[in-house]
N, C-alpha and C positions, 0 to 999 in steps of 0.2 A: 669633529666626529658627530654623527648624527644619532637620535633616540632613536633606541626600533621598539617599539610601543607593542607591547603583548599583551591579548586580549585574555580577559580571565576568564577561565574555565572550571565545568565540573567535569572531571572524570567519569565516564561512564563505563562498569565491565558488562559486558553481554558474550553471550553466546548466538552466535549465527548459523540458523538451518538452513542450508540450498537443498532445495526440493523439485525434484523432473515430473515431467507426467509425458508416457513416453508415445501414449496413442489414446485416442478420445474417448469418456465412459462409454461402457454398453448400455448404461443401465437408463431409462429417461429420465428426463429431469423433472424436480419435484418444482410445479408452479408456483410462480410468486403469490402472495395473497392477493384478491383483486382491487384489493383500495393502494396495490404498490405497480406502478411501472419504471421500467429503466431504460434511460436515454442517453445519447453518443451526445456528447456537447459538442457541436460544429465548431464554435470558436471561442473556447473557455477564455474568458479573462481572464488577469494575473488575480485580480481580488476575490473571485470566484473561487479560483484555484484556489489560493488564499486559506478560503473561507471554510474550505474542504479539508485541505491536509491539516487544518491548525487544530480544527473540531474534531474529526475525527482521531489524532495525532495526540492529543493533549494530556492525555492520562497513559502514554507510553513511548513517551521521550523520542516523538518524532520532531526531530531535532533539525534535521539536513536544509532541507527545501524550504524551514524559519529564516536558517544563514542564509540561503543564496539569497543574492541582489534580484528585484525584480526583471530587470533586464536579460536577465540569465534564464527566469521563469518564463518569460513571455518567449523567450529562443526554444527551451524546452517545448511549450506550448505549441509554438507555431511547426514543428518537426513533424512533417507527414507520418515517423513509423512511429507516432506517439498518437493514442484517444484516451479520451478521457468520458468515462462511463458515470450517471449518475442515476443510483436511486431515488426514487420518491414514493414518498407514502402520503397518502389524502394530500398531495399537493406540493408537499413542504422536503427537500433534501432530507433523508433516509442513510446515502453512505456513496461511497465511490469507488471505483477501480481505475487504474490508468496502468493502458496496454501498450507494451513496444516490440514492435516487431523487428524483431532482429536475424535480419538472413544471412546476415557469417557465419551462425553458429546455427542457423533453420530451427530456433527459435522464436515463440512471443512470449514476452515475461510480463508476470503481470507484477508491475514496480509498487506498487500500494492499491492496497484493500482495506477499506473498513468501513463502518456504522458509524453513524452519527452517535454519540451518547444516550441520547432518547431513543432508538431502536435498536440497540443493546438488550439482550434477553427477551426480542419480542418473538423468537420463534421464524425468525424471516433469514437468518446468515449463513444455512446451509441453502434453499435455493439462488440467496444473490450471491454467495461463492459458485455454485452450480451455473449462471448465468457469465457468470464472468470469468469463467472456464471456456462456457461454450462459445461465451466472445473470443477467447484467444485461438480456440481451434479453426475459429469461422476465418482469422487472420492468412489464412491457407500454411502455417509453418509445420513442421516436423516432431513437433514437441513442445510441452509447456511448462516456462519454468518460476518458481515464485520462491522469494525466503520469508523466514520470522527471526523472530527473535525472545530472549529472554526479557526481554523489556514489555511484547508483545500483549495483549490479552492474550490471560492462559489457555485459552479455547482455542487459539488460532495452530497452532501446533498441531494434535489431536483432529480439528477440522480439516486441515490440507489433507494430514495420511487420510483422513477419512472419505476423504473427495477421492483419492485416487491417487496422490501425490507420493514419491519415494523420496527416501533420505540418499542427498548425493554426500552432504560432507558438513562435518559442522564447525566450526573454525570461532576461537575467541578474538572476540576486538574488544580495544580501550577507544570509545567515544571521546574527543573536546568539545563537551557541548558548552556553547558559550553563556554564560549566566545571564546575561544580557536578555537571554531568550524567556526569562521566568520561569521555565520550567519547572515541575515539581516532579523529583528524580529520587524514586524509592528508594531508602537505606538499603536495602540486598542490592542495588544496582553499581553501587558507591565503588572505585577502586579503590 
């Protein structure tokens, strides 16, 4: 009889917001400051990517795309209905968005948003949510859809409805995040 060797885990409780945006703002968009532009990575690396989701991801137990095997990322990566958006300010990575266009459902979702730690509270996340909105309508779909979470920065909630976004449904999940990962997982997040 064989070991089946099980990997230890923390428990994570969250709650899950799905959020629509059913037709593109009227309103225009507020410009990014001009020491920031944002660029379509033609052909993101796995390290890259990497380097993105971990930084930005690290203080809100983005956990998932840690686990996947690189191999899996770079399959992700190379998927035509997937881009992968990054900001920059005076030079240096700023925050990222990564869009998927999904025409079963004549959606583009945008699958992760965020700020780099350092540009966190600079006054820049309502026009590069704004930005990366308008990236998903430029995707030609019927609708935009994105979630958070209770793990999330608190602002990110509050930000979406405020961008335009509606609450579709909010559903509780228990995370396995694998400890392995190091992550630092807020006591309220704990099952």
């Amino acid at each position: 009889m064989g070991l089946s060797l099980v990997e230890p885990v923390v428990r994570v409780a969250v709650q899950v917001t799905f959020l629509r945006m059913a037709a593109p703002p009227d309103t225009p968009a507020p410009a990014l400051p001009p020491d920031c532009r944002l660029e379509q990575v033609a052909r993101c690396t796995v390290p890259f990517y990497r380097y993105l989701y971990n930084t930005v991801g690290q203080d809100y137990v983005w956990w998932l795309r840690r686990a996947t095997p690189d191999a899996e990322i770079a399959e992700i990566l190379a998927d035509p209905a997937i881009t992968i958006h990054v900001l920059y300010r005076d030079g240096a990575p700023a925050g990222f968005f990564e869009l998927e266009r999904r025409p079963a459902t004549g959606t583009a979702n945008i699958g992760y948003f965020g700020l780099l730690p350092h540009a966190v509270g600079q006054g820049i996340g309502a026009a590069f949510l704004r930005a990366a909105i308008d990236a998903a309508w430029a995707t030609g779909q019927g609708g935009v859809t994105v979630n958070t979470c209770t793990a999330d920065h608190p602002r990110a909630l509050p930000n979406y409805l405020a961008a335009g976004f509606s609450r579709l449904r909010v559903v509780r999940e228990i995370w396995p995040v694998p400890l392995r990962l190091g992550l630092n997982v807020p006591e309220n997040l704990l099952a």
